[in-house]
N, CA and C atoms as an extended XYZ file, in Angstrom:
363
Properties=species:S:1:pos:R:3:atomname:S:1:resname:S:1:resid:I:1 pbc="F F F"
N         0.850       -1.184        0.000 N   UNK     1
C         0.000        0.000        0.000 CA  UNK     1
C         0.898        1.250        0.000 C   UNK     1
N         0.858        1.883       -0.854 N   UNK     2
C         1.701        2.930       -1.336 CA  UNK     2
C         1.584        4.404        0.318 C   UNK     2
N         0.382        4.433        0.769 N   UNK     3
C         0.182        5.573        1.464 CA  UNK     3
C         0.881        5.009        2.755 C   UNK     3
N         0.954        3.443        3.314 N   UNK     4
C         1.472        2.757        4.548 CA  UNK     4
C         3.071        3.193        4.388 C   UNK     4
N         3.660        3.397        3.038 N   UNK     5
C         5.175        3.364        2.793 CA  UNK     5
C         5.225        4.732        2.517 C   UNK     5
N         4.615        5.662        2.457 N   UNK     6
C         4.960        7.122        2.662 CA  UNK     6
C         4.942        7.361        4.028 C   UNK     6
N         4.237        6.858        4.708 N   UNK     7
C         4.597        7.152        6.370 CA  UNK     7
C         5.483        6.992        7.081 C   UNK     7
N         5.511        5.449        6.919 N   UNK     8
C         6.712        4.654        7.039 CA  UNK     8
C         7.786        5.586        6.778 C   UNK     8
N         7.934        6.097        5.516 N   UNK     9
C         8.911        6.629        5.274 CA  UNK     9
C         9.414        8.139        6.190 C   UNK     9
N         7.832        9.186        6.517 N   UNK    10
C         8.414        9.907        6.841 CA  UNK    10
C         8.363        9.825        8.598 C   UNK    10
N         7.936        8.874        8.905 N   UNK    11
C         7.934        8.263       10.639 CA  UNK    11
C         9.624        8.440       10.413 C   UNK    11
N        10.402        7.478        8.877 N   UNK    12
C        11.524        7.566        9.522 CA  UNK    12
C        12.682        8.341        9.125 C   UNK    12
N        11.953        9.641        8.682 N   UNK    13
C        13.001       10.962        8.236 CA  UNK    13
C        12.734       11.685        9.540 C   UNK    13
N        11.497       11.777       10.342 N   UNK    14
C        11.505       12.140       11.522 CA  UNK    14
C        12.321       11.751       12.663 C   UNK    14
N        12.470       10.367       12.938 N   UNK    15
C        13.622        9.712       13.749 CA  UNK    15
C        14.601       10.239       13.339 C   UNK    15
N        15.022       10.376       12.264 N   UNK    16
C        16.293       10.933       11.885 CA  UNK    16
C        16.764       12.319       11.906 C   UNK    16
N        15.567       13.023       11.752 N   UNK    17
C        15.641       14.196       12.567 CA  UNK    17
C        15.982       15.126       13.871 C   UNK    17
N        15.438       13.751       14.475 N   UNK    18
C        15.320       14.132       16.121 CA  UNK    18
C        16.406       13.421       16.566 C   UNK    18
N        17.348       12.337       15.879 N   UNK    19
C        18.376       11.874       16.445 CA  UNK    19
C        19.569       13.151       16.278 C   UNK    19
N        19.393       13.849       15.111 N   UNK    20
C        20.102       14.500       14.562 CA  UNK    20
C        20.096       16.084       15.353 C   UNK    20
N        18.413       16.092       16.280 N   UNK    21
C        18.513       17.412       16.309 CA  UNK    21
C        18.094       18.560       15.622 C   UNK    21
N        17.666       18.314       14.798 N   UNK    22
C        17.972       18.917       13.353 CA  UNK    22
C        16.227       19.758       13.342 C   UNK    22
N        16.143       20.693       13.682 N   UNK    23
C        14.795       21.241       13.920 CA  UNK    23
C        14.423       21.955       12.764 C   UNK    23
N        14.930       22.663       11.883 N   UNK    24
C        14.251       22.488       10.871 CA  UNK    24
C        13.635       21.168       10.123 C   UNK    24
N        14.338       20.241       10.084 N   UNK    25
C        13.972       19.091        9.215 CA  UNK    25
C        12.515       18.721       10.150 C   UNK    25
N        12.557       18.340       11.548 N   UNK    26
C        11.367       18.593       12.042 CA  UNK    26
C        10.440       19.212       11.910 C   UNK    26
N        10.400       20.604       11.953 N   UNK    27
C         9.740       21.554       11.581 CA  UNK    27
C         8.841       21.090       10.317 C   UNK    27
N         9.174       20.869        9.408 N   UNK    28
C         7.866       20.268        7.995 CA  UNK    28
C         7.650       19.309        8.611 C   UNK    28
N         8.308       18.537        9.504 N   UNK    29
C         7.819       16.729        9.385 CA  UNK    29
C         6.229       17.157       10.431 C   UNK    29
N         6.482       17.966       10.886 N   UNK    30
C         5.319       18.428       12.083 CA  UNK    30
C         4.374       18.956       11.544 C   UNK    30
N         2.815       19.108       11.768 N   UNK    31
C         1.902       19.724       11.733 CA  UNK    31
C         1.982       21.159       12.542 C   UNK    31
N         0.993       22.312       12.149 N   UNK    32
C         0.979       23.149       12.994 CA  UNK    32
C         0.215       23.054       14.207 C   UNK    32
N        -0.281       21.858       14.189 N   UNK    33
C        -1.607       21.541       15.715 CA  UNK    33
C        -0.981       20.616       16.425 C   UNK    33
N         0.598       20.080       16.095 N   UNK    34
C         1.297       18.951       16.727 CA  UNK    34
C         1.332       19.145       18.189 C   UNK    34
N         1.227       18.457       18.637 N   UNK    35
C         1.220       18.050       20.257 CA  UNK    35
C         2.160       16.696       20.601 C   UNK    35
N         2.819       16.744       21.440 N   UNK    36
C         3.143       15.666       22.381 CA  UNK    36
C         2.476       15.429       23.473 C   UNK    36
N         2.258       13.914       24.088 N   UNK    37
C         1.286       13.686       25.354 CA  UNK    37
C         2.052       12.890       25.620 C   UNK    37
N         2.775       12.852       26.824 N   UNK    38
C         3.965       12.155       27.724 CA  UNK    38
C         3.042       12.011       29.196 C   UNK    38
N         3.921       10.930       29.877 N   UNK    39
C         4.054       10.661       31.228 CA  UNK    39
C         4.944       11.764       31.587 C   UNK    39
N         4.716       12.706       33.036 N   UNK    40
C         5.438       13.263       33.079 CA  UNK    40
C         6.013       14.627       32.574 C   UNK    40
N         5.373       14.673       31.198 N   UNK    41
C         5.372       16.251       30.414 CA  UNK    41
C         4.136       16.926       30.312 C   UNK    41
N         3.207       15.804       30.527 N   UNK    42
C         1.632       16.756       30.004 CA  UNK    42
C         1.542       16.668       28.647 C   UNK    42
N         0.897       17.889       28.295 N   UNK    43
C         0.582       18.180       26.837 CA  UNK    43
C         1.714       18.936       26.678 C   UNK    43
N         2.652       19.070       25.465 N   UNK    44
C         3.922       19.705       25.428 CA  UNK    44
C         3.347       20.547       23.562 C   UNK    44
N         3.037       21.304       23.329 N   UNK    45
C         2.317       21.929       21.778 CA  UNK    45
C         3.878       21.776       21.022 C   UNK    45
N         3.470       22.215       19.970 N   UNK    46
C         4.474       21.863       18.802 CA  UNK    46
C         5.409       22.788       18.938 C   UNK    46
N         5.530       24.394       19.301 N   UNK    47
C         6.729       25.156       19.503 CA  UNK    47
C         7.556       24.868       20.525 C   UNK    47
N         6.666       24.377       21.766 N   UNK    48
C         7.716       24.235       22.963 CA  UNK    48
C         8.613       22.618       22.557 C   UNK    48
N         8.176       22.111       21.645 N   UNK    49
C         8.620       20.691       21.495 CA  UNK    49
C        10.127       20.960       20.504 C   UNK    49
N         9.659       21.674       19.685 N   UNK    50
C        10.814       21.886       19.156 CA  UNK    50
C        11.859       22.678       19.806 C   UNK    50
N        11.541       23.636       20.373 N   UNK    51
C        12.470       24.307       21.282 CA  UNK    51
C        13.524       23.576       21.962 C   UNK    51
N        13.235       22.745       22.557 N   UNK    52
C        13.573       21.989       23.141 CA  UNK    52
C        14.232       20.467       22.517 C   UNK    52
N        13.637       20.770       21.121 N   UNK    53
C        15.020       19.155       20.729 CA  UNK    53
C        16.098       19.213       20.212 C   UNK    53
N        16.880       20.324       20.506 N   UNK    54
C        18.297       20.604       20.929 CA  UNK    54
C        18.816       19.953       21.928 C   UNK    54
N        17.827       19.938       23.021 N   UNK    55
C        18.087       19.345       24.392 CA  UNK    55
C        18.019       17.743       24.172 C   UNK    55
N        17.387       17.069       23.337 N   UNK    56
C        16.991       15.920       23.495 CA  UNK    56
C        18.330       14.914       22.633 C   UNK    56
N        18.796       14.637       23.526 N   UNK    57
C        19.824       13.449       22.575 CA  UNK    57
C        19.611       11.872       22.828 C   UNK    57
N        19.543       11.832       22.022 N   UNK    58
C        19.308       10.356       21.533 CA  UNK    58
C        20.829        9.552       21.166 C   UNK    58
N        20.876        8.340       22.012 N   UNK    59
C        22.240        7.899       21.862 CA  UNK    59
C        22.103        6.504       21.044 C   UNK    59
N        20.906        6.261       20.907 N   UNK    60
C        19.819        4.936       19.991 CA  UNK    60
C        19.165        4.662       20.211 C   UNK    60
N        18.304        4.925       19.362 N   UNK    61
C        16.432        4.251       18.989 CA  UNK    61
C        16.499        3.007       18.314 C   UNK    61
N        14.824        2.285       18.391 N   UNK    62
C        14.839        1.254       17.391 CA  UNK    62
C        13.292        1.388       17.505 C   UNK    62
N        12.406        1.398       16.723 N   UNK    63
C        10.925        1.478       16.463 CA  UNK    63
C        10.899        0.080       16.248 C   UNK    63
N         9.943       -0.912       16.847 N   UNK    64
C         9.640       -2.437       16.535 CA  UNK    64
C         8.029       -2.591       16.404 C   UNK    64
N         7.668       -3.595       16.004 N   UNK    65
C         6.332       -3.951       15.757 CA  UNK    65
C         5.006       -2.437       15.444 C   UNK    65
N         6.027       -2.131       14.368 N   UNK    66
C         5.294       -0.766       13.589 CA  UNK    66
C         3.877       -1.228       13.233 C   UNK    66
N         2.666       -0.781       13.087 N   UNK    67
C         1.417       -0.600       12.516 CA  UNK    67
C         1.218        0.615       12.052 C   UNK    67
N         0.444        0.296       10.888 N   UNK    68
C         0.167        1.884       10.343 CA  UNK    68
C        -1.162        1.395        9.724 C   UNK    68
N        -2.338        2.144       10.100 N   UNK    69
C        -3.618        2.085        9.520 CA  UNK    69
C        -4.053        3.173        8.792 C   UNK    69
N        -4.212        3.169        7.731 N   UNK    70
C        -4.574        4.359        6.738 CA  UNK    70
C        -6.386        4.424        6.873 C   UNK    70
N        -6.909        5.782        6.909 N   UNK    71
C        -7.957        6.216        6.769 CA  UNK    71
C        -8.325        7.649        5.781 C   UNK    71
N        -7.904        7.059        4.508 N   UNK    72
C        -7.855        7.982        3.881 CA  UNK    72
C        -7.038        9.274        3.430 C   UNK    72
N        -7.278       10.307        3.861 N   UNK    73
C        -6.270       11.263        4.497 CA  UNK    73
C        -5.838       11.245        5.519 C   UNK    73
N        -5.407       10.804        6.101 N   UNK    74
C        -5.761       10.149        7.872 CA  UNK    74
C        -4.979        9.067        8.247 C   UNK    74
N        -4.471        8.822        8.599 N   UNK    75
C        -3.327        7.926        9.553 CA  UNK    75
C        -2.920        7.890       10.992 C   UNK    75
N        -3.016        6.079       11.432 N   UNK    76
C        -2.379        6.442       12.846 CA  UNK    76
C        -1.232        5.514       12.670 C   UNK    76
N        -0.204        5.383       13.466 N   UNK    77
C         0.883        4.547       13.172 CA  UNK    77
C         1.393        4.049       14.933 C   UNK    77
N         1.414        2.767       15.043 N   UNK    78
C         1.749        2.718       16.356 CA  UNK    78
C         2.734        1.294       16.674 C   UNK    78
N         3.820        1.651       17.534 N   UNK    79
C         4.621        0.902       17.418 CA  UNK    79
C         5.286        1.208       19.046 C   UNK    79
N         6.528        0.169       19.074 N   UNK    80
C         7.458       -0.081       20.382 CA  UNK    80
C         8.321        0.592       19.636 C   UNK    80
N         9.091        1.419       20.620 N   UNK    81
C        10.013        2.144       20.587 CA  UNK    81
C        10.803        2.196       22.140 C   UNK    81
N        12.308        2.028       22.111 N   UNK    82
C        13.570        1.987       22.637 CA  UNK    82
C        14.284        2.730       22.248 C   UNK    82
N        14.559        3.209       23.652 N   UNK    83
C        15.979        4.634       23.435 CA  UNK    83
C        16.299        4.731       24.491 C   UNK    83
N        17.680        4.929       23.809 N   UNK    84
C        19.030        5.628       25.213 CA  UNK    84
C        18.572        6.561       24.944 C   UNK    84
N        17.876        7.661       25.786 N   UNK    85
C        18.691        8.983       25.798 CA  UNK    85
C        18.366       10.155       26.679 C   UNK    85
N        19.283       11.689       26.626 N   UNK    86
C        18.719       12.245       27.674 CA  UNK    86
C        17.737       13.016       26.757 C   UNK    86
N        17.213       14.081       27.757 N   UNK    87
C        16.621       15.262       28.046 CA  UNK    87
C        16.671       16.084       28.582 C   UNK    87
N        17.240       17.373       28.412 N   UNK    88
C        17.540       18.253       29.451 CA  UNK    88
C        18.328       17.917       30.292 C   UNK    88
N        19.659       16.863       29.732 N   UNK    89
C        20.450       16.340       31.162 CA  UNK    89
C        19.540       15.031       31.701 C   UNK    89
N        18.496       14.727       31.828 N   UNK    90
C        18.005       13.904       32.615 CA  UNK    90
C        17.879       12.408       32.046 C   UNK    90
N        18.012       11.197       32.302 N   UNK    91
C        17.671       10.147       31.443 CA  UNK    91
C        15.994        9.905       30.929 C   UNK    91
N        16.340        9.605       29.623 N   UNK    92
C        14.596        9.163       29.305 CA  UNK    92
C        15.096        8.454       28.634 C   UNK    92
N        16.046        6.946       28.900 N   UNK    93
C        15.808        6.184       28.028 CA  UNK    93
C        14.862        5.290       28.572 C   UNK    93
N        14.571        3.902       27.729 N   UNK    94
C        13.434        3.142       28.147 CA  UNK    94
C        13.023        2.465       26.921 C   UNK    94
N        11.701        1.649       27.284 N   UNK    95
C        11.103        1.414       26.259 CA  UNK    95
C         9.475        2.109       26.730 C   UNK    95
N         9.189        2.321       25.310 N   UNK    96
C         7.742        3.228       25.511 CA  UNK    96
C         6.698        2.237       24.044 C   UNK    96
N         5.578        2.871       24.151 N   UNK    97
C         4.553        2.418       23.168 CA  UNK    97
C         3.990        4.091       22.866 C   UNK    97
N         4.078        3.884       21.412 N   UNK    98
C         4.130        5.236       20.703 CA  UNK    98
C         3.088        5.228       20.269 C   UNK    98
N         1.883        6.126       19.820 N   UNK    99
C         0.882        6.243       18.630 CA  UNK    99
C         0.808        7.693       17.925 C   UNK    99
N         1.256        7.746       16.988 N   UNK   100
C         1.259        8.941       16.165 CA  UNK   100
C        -0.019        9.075       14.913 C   UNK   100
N        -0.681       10.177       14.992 N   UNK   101
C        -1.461       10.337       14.363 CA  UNK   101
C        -0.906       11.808       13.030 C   UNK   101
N        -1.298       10.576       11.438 N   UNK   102
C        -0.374       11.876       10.712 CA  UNK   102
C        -1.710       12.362        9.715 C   UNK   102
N        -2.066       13.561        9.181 N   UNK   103
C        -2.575       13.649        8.089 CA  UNK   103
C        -1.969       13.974        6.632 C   UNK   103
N        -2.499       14.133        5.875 N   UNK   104
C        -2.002       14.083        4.269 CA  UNK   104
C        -2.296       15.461        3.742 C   UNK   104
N        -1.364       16.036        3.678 N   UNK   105
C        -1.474       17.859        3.048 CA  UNK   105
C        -0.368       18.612        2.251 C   UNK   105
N        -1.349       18.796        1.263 N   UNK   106
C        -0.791       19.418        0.028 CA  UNK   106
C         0.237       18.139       -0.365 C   UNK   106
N        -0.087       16.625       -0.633 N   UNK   107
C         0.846       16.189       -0.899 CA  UNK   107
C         1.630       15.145       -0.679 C   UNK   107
N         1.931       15.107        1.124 N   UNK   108
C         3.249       15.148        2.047 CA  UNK   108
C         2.075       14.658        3.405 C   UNK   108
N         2.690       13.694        3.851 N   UNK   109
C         2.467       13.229        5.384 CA  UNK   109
C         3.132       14.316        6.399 C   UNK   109
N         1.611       14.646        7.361 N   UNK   110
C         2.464       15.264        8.780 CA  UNK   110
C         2.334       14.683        9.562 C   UNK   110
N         2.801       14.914       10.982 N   UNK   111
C         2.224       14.235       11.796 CA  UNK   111
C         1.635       15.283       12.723 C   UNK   111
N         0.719       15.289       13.382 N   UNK   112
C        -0.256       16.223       13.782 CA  UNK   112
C        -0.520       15.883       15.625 C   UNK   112
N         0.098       14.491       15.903 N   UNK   113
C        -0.189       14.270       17.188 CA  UNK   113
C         0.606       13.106       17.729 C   UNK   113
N         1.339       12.843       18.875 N   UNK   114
C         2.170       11.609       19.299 CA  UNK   114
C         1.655       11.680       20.890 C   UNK   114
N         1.753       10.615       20.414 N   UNK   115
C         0.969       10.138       22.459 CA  UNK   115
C         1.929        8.868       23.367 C   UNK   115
N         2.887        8.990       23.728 N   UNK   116
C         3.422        8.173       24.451 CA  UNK   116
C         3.872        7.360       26.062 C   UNK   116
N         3.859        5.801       26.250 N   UNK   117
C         3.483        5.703       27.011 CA  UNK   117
C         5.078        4.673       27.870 C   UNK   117
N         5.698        4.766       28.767 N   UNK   118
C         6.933        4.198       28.879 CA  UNK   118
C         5.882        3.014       29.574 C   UNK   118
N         6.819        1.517       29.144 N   UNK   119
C         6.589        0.246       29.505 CA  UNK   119
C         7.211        0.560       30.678 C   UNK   119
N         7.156       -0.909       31.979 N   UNK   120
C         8.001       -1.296       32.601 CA  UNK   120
C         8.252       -0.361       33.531 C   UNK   120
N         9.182       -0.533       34.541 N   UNK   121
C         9.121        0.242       35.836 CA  UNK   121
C        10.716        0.924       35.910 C   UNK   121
């Protein structure tokens, strides 16, 4: 399914982004209504998120048992995800369960919403 492998794809120009830091490249991969929903952060909106992934280093990820359900213009994608890394100095590695919700505009997959949840104690 051609629209499952555009996500796919940009789920993983985004990882690569955020390993990198790299906030412009983020910046398109994001919607303007993007939100993060963390344990621990609350609701974090899309400017303060980027602000802040300077701070976020990632020392290795691995996304496992990916799903991606297409609804048209409309996508959710949800998978296990593992990472070393900090934040602000602090550790957040772990393993978590991710669900990202992307829509389809002008084109180009965004992602418009990520909701994450850390496994394990």
């Amino acid at each position: 399914m051609q629209a499952e492998a555009e996500i796919r794809a940009a789920a993983t120009a985004w990882a690569e982004a955020i390993q990198r830091r790299d906030v412009e490249a983020a910046s398109r991969i994001l919607g303007d209504e993007y939100a993060l929903m963390a344990p621990g952060l609350g609701e974090m909106p899309r400017a303060k998120w980027l602000e802040g992934l300077p701070m976020y280093v990632v020392h290795s990820y691995e996304h496992t048992d990916v799903r991606v359900h297409v609804y048209g213009e409309t996508a959710v994608m949800r998978s296990r995800y593992k990472q070393q890394a900090t934040v602000f100095g602090k550790d957040r590695s772990g393993e978590m369960l991710v669900t990202d919700v992307w829509v389809k505009r002008d084109g180009r997959w965004q992602v418009v919403a990520r909701h994450t949840s850390m496994l394990g104690g």
